[in-house]
C-alpha positions as CSV (number, residue, x, y, z in Angstrom):
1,X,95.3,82.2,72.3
2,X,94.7,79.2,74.7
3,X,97.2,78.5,77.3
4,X,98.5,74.7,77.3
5,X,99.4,72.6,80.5
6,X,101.6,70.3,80.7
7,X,102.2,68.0,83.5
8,X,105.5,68.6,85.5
9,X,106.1,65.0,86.4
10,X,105.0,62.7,83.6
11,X,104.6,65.8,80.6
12,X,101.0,65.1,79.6
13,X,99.1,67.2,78.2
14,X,96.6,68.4,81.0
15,X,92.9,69.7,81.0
16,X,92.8,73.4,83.0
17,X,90.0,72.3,85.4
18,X,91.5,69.4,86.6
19,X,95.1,70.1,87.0
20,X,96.9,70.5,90.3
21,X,99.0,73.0,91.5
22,X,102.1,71.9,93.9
23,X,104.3,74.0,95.3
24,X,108.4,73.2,95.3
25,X,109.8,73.2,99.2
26,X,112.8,74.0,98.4
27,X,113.8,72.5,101.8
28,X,113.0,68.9,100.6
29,X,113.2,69.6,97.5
30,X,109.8,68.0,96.9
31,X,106.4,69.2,95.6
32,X,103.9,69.4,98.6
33,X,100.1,70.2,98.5
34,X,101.0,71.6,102.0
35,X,101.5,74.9,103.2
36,X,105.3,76.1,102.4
37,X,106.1,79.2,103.9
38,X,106.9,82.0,101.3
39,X,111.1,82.1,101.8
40,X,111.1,78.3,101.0
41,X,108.6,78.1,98.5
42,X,109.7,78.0,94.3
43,X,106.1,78.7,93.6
44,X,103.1,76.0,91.9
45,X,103.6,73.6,89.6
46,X,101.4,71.7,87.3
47,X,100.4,68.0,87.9
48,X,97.8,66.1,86.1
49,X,95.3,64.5,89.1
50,X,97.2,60.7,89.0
51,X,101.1,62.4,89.7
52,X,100.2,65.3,92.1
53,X,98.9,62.4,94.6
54,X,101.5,60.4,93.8
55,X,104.3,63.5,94.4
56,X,102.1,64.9,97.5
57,X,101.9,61.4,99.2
58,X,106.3,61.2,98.8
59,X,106.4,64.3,99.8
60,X,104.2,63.4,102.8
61,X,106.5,60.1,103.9
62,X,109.2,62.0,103.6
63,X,108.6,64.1,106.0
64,X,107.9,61.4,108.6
């Protein structure tokens, strides 16, 4: 049985060795490719290459 991937922001379809994993802060509420300590963290999420850079760089101004 082949696991399936599907991309958390847009729901594509995604391909296993590309994917991204981001992680939830649940302090912003917003998926970071940057460290989140354990107690705020909701764990890592799929994105397709495209969508996690687009989700990491809000998450990024965000935090400005």
């Amino acid at each position: 049985m082949t696991i399936q991937y599907f991309c958390t922001c847009c729901g594509r379809k995604l391909n296993p060795e590309t994917m991204v994993l981001l992680e939830l802060d649940t302090r912003t509420n917003r998926y970071t490719d940057q460290p989140v300590p354990e107690e705020h963290s909701q764990g890592g999420f799929e994105f397709g290459p495209a969508c996690a850079k687009k989700e990491a760089k809000a998450a990024r101004e965000a935090n400005k």
